[in-house]
N, C-alpha and C positions, 0 to 999 in steps of 0.2 A: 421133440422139444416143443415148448409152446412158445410162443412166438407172442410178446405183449407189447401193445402200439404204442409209440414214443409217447416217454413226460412229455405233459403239456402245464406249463406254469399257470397261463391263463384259467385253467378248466377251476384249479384248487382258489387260487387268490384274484378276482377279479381285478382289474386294476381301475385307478379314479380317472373320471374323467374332467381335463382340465376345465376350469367355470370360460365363457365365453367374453366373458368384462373385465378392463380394467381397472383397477380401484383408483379411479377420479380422485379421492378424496386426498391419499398419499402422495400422487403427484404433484395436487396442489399444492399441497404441504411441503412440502421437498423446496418446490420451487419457488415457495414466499420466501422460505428459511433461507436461499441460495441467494434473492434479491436482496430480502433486507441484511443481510453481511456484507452482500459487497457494496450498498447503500450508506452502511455504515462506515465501512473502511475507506469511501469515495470522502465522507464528511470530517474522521479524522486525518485523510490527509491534505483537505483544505483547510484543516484548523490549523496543521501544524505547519503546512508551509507561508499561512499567513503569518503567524505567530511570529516566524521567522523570516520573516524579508526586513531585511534592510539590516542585519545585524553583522558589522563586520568587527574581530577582535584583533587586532592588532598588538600585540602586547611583548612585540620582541623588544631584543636590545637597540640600539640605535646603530647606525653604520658607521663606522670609520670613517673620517675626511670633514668637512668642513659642515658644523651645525649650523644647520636650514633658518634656524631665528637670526642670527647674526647675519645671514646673507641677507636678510628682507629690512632688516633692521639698518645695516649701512645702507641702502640706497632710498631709503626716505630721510629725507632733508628738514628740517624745521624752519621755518618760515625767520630771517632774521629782520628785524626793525634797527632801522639810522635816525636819528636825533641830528636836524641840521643846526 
């Protein structure tokens, strides 16, 4: 029997060899892209929480018990004049 020396994958399909550089140029790019989004998303949400300060809605019903006008209402006095 003849005897034939082991496949070799290498001998038939050389293989690539990897390039020694990284491409600068996409990293860059990645990383402006990554800044200005989160640059943006820092500016709307100091638009929207300015927007919104100071806004309270209060729009229930009123509470049961004694209304708050009538309370402030009796305890201011009007000034009375006498004619001697």
């Amino acid at each position: 029997m003849a005897t034939t020396p082991p496949f070799n994958l290498t001998e038939i399909m050389p293989t690539a060899v990897a390039p020694n550089y990284t491409d600068s140029a996409v990293i860059g790019v990645v990383i402006l892209l990554v800044l200005c989004t989160l640059a943006g998303l820092v500016y709307l949400l100091y638009r929207y929480m300015c927007h919104n300060k100071g806004i309270y809605r209060t729009t229930g019903e009123a509470a049961p018990g004694v209304d708050p006008d009538k309370v402030f209402h009796d305890t201011v006095t009007e000034s009375k004049e006498y004619f001697i």
